[in-house]
C-alpha positions as CSV (number, residue, x, y, z in Angstrom):
1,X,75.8,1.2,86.0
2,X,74.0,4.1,85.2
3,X,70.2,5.5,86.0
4,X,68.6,7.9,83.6
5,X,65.8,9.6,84.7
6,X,64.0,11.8,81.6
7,X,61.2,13.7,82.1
8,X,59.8,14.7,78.6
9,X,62.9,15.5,76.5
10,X,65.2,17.0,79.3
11,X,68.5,15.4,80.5
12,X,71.4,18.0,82.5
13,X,75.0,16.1,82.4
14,X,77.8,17.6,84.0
15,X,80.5,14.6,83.5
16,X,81.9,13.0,81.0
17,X,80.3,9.6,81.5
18,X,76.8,11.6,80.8
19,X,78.0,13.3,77.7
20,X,79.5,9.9,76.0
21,X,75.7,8.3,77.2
22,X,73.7,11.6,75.9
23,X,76.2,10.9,72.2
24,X,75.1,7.7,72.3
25,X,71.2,8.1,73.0
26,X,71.5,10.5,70.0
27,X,72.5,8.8,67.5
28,X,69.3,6.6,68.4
29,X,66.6,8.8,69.4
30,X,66.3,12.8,68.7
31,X,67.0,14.8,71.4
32,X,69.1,17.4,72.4
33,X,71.1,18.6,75.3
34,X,69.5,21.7,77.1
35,X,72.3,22.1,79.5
36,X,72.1,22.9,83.0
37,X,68.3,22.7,84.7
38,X,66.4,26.2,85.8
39,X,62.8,25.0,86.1
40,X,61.2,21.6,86.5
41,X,57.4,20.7,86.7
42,X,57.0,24.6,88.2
43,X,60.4,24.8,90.6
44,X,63.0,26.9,89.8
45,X,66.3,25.8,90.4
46,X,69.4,28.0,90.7
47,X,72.7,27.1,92.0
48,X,74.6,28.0,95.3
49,X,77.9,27.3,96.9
50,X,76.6,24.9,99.1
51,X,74.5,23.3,96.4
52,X,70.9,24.0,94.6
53,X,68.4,25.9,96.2
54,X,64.8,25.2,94.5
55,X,61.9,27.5,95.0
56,X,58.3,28.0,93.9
57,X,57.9,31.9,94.2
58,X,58.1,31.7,90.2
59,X,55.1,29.4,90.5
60,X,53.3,31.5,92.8
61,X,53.8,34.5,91.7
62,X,52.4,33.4,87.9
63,X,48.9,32.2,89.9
64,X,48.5,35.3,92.2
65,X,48.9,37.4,88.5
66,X,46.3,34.4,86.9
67,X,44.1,35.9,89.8
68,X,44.7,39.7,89.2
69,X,45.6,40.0,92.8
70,X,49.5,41.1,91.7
71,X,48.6,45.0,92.6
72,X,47.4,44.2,95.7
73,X,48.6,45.6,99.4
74,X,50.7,42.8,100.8
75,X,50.2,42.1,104.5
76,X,51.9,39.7,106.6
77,X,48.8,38.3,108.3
78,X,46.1,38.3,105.2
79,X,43.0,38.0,108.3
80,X,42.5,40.4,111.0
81,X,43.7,38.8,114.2
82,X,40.9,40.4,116.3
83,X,38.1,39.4,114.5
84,X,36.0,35.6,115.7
85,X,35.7,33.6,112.9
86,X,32.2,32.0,113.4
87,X,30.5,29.6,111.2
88,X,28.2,31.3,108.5
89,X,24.7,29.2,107.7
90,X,24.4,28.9,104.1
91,X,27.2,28.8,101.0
92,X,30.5,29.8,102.0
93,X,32.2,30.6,98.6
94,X,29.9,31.2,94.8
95,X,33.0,30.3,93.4
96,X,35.1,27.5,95.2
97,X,37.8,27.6,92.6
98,X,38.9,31.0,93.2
99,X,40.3,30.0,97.0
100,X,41.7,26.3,95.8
């Protein structure tokens, strides 16, 4: 028995059972084999010895550049500790997008 699970156009075999299965889907449907995965829907995946790690800093890098905040100073805590946060009458944000 055998599950296939295809997202767009994308299928990664490794075994033999999955290469006579991607044969046969071909010579029904066109597709092709794109090998081994590195991204999907915006994680990266990359291989280790102990089995995949996936990761998003890819992803997040791409949205802190979309908000040309890539040259700014990196902090560890981005707030002052110190400072009360109170609540401020009136509109928080102009532009709510910006901190979604």
């Amino acid at each position: 028995m055998i599950y296939l699970l295809v997202y767009v156009d994308d299928i990664g075999c490794n075994s033999i059972l999955l290469h006579r299965l991607i044969t046969l889907l071909q010579s029904e449907f066109k597709l092709r084999d794109l090998g081994s995965v590195h991204f999907f829907l915006s994680i990266e995946v990359k291989p280790t010895a102990m089995g995949i790690l996936l990761s998003q800093h890819k992803y997040a890098f791409d949205i802190i550049q979309r908000a040309g905040m890539a040259s700014c100073k990196l902090v560890d805590t981005p707030i002052s500790t110190s400072t009360k946060i109170g609540i401020v009458l009136g509109t928080l944000h102009s532009n709510p997008t910006w901190y979604r």
